[in-house]
VOGU-3710 file (C-alpha; in Angstrom, 3 decimals, decimal comma):
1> xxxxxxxxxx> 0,000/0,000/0,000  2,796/2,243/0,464  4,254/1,423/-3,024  1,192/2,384/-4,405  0,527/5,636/-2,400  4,494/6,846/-3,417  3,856/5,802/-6,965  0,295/7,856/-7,220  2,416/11,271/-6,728  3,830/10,305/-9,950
11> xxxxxxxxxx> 0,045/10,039/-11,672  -1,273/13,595/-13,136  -4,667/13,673/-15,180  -3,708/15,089/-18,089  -1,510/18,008/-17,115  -4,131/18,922/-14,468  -1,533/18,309/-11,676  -3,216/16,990/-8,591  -6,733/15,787/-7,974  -8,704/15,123/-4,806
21> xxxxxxxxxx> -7,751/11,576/-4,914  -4,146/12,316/-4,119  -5,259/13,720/-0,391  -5,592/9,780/-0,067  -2,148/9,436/-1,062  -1,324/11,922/2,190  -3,588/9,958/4,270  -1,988/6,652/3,606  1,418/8,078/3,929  0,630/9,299/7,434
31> xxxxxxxxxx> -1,697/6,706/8,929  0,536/3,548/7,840  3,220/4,629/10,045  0,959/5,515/12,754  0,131/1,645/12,357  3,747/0,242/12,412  4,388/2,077/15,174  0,830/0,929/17,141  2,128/-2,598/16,047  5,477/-2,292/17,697
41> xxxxxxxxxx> 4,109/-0,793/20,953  1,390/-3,801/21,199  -1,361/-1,271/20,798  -3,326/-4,013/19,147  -6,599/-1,990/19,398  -4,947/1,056/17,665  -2,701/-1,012/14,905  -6,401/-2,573/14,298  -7,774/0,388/13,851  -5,615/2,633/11,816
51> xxxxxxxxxx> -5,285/-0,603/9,336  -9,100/-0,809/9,054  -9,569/2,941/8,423  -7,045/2,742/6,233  -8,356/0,112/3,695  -11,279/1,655/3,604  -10,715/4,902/2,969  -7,566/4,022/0,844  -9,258/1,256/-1,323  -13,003/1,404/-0,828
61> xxxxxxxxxx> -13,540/5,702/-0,830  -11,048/5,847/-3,311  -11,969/3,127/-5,863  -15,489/4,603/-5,694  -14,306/7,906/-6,441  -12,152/6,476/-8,929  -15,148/5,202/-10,934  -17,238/8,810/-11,020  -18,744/9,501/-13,883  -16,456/11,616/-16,398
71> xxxxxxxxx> -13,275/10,600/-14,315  -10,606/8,633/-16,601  -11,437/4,922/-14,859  -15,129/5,645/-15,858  -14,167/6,295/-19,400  -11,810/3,502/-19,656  -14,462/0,774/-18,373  -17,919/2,458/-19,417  -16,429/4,929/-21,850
//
């Protein structure tokens, strides 16, 4: 998931620069530390947590927004 979230700075729409989707990018970069370091601490309840929130707002949220009508994934699978 961090991969991904490094490699999505690199992704611009068209010379637009960034879109909304890339405050999930910041999100992701933030909160999976925050989970490593609940891990370490054996703050199971908080590790837990911060991984749930974060595959759902990094995969679910974003996928859906992903798929909005006249946004590129739209076009590409309904286009």
């Amino acid at each position: 998931m961090g991969t991904t979230a490094v490699a999505s700075l690199f992704i611009h729409g068209a010379g637009r620069g960034f879109s909304i989707l890339h405050l999930f990018t910041a999100i992701t970069l933030i909160s999976l530390p925050v989970g490593v370091w609940a891990a370490r601490r054996h703050n199971v309840k908080g590790h837990r947590n911060t991984m749930t929130s974060l595959y759902f707002g990094g995969l679910i949220v974003a996928g859906v927004v992903a798929f909005l009508p006249g946004r590129l994934m739209w076009n590409v699978f309904f286009g």
